[in-house]
N, C-alpha and C positions, 0 to 999 in steps of 0.2 A: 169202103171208108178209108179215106188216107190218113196217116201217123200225122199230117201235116196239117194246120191251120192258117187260111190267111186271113188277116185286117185290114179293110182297106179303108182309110181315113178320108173324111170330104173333101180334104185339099188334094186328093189321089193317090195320095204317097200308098206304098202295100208293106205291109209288116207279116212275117210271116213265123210262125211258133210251133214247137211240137207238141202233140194232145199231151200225153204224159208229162209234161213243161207246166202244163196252166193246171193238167188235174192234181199237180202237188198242192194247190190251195183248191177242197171243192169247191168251198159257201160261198169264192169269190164271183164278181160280177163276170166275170169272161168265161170262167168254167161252166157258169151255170148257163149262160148265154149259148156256150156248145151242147148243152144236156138237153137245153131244150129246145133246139135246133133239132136235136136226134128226135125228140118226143113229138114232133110237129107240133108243137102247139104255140111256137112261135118262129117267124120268118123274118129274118135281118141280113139276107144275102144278097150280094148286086147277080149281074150276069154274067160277070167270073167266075162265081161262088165264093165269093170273100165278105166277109162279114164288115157291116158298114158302122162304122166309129166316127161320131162327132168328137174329136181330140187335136191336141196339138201335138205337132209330130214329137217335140222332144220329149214332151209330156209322154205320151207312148212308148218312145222307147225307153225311155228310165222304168215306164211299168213293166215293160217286158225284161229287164233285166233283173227288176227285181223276183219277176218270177224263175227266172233259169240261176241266179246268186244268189236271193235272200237279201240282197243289199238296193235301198230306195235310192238314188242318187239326184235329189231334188233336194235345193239347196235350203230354201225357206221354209221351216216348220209349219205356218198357215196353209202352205200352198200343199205340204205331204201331208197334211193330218186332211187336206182336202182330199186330197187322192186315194188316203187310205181307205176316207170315208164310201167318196162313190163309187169306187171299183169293189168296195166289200174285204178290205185284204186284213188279215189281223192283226195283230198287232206289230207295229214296225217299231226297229230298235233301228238308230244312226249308227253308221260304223262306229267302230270302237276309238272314241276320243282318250282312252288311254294308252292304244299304241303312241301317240304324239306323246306324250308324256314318259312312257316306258324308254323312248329314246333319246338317246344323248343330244341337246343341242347342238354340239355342234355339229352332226352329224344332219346334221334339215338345213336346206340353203334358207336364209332369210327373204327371198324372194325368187318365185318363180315364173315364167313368161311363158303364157301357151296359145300356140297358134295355128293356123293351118301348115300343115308340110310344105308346101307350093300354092302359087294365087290359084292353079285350079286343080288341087287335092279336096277329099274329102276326109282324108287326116289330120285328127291333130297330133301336135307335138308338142316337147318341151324343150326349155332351156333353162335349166342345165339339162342331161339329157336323164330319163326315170330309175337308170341305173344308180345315179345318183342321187335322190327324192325317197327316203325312206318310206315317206307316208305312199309312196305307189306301189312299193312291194308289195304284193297281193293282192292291188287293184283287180278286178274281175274284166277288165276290157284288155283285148286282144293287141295283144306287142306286134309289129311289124319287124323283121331284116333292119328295117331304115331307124328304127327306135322310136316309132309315130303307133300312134292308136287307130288302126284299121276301121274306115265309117264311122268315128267320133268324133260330134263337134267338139270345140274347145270348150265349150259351156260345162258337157256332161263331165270331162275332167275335171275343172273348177269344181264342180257341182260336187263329186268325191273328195277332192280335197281340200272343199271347206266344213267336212265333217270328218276331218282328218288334220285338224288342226292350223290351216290358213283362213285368210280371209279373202276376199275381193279387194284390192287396192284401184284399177284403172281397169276401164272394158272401151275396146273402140268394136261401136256396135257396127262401123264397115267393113273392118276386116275380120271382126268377133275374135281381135288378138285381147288378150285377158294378162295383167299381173297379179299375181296371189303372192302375200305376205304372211308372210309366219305368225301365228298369235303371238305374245310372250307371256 
């Protein structure tokens, strides 16, 4: 039995987790989906042996991070209270919209710009760069040498720091460059 789990999405993509990662929530839908994988009394594996998920990728992986953080990173309340619902996950708190608060304005740039690293990165990045963006101090997504978020789309940052005190201002859905403005 491997520490490892994979998911493999209908559109192909493979997401892959550690068992101890997903059994931090049992009652959940994926935990239990592994339990009873073990119990044979249900079969959901292709012939990789990856577990087969009708989901959208980003959808996915915000779930998957919520399980290894704690933190949903799914920007619309209708759309996380969906997710909370069908994955079974308990109750989700939005990161803490008092850190934006706790900090000094002027200390938060009034607008931030995030986008791919390079036209063919799968990092994003910011501008200004996250040293400078209080509300990404202890974002859970992985910093790169370059100051880029390692296999993050711009969305899923977005998607943090509009529960961290910005909004959506402009999205060019071609190049998924995104500006976030500062609430006041």
């Amino acid at each position: 039995m491997s520490d490892s789990i994979r998911f493999k999405l209908t559109n192909g993509d493979v997401f892959g987790i550690f068992r101890q990662t997903l059994e931090r929530y049992p009652n959940s839908f994926l935990t239990k989906l592994i339990t009873n994988e073990q119990n044979a009394s249900f079969h959901s594996r292709d012939a990789d042996n990856a577990f087969l998920i009708d989901e959208d990728s980003m959808i996915f992986s915000s779930l998957l991070t919520y399980y290894r953080t704690g933190v949903l990173t799914i920007i619309h309340d209708d759309l996380r209270q969906a997710i909370i619902d069908k994955y079974m996950l308990p109750p989700v708190h939005s990161p803490s919209k008092t850190l934006s608060r706790e900090l000094s304005r002027q200390d938060e740039p009034l607008y931030i710009h995030i986008g791919f690293e390079h036209s063919s990165s799968v990092s994003a990045q910011t501008r200004p760069s996250p040293s400078q963006i209080p509300a990404l101090h202890g974002c859970p997504f992985l910093l790169t040498h370059t100051n880029s978020y390692r296999s993050k789309d711009p969305i899923e940052v977005a998607n943090y720091l509009s529960c961290n005190g910005y909004t959506m201002e402009q999205i060019d859905l071609n190049t998924r460059s995104i500006l976030m403005k500062r609430k006041d």
